[in-house]
N, C-alpha and C positions, 0 to 999 in steps of 0.2 A: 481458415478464416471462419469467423462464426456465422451462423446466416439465423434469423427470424423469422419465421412465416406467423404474417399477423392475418387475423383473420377479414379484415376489409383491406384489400389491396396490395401490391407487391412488398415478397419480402424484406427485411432489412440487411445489410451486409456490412459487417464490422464491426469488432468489439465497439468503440467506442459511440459507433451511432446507434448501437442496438440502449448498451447501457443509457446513454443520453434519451433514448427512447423512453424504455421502463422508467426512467425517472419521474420523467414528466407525467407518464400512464399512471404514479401512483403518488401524484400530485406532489413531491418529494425536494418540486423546484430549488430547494435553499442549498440541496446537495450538490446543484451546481455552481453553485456562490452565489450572494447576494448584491455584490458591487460590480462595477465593469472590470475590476483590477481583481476580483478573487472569481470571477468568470474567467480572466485570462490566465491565470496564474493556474488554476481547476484546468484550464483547456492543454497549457505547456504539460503539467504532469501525465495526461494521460496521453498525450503524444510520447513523454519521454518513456512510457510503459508499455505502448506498440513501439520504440522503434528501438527504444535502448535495451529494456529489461527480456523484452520478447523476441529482441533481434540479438539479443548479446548469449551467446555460450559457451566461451570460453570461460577457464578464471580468472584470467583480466579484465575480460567482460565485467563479471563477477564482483572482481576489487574495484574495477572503477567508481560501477554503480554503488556500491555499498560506500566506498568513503563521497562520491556526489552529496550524497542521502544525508552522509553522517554528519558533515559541513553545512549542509545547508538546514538542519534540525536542530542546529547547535541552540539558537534560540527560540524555535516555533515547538508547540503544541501537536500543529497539524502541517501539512504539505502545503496548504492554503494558509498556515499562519496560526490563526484560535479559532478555526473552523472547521468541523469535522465534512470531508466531501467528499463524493464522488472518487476524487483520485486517491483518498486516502485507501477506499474500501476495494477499488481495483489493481491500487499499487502493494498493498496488504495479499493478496487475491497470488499476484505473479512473483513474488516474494515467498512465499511461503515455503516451495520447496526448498529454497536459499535458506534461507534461517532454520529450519528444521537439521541441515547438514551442518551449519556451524559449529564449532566446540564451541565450548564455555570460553574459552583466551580470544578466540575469533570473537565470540558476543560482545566481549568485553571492552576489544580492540573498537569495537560500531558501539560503543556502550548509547549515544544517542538514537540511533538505529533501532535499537535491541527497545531500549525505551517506549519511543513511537509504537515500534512492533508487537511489544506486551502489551499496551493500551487498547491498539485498535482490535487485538483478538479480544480483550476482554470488552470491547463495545457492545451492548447490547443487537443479536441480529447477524452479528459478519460473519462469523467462524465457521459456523454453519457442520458440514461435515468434514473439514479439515480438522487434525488434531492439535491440540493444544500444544505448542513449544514454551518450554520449560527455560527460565532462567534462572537461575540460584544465586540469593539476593545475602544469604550469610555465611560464612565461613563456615568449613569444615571445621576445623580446631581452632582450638582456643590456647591461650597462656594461663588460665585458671590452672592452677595445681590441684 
């Protein structure tokens, strides 16, 4: 469990209240959403990132989370919808070793997934020292004679 030691007053304990913390510390509010319904929707995802993504290891674990994800980005941009937040950049975060293991048939299979996932590594700021995962967007061969 992560812990914070801030410098006026007891430390913090929790990924997510540390996160929610430095948010606020670096005035960033919007990351936590802007309406009561992308506050809550922000709040669900990182709950399902402490209890699913960070509670789950098996590969079923694994598959669940990865098609949850893949269904439910069928239509959105972001985890919140058309807003880039908080849960995007911590569910990006606990993710990563996943998707680095993947093959290309696996990516393919989360093709929404995989999408989400190339976006938010290439957001400016998130990636940080994790390595870039690679998706291969054209065919090896061709029908050109």
């Amino acid at each position: 469990v992560p812990v914070l030691q801030t410098n006026n007053g007891p430390g913090l304990t929790g990924l997510m209240t540390i996160a929610a913390h430095l948010v606020k510390q670096a005035k960033k509010d919007q990351l936590l959403g802007s309406t009561a319904e992308e506050k809550a929707v922000v709040q669900q995802w990182l709950e399902y990132r402490v209890t699913r993504v960070d509670g789950g290891s098996s590969k079923e674990d694994t598959t669940t989370i990865l098609k949850d994800l893949n269904t439910h980005l069928e239509d959105k941009v972001y985890l919140a919808g058309n807003i880039f937040t908080l849960a995007d950049i911590l569910m990006y975060y606990g993710l990563h070793h996943v998707m680095v293991d993947l093959t290309v048939q696996e990516k393919e299979k989360y093709l929404n997934v995989s999408r989400w996932f190339n976006h938010i590594q290439h957001y400016p700021g998130v990636r940080q020292h994790l390595s870039n995962v690679i998706f291969i967007k054209n065919r090896l061969y061709t029908n050109v004679p």
